[in-house]
C-alpha positions in Angstrom: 1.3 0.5 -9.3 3.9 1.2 -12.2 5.4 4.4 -13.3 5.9 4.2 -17.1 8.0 6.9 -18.4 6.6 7.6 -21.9 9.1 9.6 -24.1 9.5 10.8 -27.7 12.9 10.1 -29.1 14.6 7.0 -29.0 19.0 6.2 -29.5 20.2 8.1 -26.9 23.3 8.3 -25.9 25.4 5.3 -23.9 25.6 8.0 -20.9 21.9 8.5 -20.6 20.7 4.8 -21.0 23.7 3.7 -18.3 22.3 6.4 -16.0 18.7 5.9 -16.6 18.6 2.2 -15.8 20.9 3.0 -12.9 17.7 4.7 -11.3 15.2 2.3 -12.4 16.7 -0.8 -11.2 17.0 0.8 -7.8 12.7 1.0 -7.5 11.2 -2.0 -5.6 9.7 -4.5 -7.1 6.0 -3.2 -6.5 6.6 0.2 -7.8 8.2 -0.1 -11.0 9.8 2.5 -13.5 9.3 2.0 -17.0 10.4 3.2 -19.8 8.2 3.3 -23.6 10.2 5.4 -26.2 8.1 6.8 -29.0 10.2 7.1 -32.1 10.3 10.9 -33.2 8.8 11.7 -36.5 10.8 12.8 -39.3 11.9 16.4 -39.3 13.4 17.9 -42.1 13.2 21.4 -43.5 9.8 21.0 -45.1 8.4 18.9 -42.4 4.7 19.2 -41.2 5.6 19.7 -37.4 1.7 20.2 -36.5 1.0 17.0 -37.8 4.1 14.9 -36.4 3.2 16.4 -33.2 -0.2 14.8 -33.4 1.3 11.4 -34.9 3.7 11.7 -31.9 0.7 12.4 -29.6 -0.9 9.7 -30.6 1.3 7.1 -30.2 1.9 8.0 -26.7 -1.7 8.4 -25.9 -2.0 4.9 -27.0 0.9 3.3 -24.8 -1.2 4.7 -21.6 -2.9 1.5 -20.1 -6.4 1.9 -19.3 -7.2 4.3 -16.5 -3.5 5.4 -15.7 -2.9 8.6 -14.3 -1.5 10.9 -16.8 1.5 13.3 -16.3 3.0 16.0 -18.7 6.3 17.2 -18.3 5.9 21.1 -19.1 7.9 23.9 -18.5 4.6 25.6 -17.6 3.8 22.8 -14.9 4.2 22.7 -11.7 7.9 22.7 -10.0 7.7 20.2 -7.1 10.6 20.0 -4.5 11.6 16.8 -3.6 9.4 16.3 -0.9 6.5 17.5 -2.4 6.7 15.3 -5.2 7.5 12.3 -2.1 3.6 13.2 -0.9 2.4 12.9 -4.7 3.9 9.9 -5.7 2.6 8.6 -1.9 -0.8 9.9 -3.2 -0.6 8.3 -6.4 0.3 4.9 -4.8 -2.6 5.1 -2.3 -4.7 5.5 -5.7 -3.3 2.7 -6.9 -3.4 3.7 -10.8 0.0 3.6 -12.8 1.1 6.5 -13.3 2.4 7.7 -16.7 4.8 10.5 -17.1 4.9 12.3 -21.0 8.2 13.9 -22.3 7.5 15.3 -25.7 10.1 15.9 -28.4 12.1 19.1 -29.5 8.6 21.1 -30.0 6.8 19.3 -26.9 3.4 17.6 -26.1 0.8 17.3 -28.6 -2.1 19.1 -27.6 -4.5 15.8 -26.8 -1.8 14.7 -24.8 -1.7 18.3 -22.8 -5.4 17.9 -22.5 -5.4 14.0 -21.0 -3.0 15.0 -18.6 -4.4 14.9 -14.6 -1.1 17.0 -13.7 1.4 19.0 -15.5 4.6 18.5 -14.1 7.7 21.0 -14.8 11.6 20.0 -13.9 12.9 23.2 -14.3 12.1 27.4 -16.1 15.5 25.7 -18.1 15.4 23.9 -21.3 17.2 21.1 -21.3 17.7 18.4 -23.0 15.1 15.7 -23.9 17.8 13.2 -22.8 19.0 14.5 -19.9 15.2 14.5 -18.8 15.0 11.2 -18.8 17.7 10.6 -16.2 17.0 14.1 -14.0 12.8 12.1 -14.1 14.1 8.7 -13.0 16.3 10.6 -10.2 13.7 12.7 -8.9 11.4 10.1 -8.9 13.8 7.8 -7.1 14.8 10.1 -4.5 11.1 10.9 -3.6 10.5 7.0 -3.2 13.5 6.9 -0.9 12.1 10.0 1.3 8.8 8.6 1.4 10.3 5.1 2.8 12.6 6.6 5.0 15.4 5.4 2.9 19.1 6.8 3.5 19.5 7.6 -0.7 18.1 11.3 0.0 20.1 11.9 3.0 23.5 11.1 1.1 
């Protein structure tokens, strides 16, 4: 199984691509954490955000391989704790699908992609960032492998 992290925006800063790939080279070998950046549509002041959405939507809908399990990251989803998310990522694995995790871009998901989804997934009631998602994902993610294999990482 694979968890591909599927994200709008792409050029992020030095600090968040250090720190990202600090998390996903620390996944074993049979579960790994990838990442597919979909570039952002253009946005200026007369820009069509419906329609980028969709564009956006679509191209993320497209990088989901064939029968993966599909995740939105919404601030209306669910807020796991750790541990819970430890029994859903042992779930998922059990299932054996990959597992594909959507971050949308300043305005969110496209609706197609809200509607794919299996789970909706939320970090935190706080905006943040659409970079500093990617790293607080790969951490989480991380740290719920390492409680779910008894590693010492979570107990640090």
């Amino acid at each position: 199984m694979k968890l591909l992290l599927i994200a709008v925006g792409s050029k992020m800063p030095d600090w968040v691509t250090t720190a990202y790939q600090e998390y996903a080279r620390r996944f074993p070998r049979d579960l790994p954490l990838e990442l597919i950046e979909i570039p952002a549509g253009k946005r200026g002041k007369n820009a069509d955000i419906k329609r980028i959405l969709e564009q956006e939507g679509e191209k993320m809908l497209a990088a989901v391989p064939k029968g993966a399990r599909i995740v939105t990251l919404e601030v209306e989803g669910g807020s796991w704790s750790s541990p819970q998310l430890a029994q859903k990522l042992n779930q998922w694995q059990m299932d054996g699908r990959d597992v594909c995790l959507l971050v949308g871009g300043p305005e969110g998901l496209a609706p197609a992609c809200i509607a794919a989804s299996e789970a909706k997934w939320s970090l935190s009631a706080l905006t943040m960032p659409h970079p500093m998602v990617r790293v607080v994902l790969a951490e989480s993610l991380y740290r719920a492998w390492s409680i779910s294999t008894n590693h010492p990482y979570h107990r640090e």
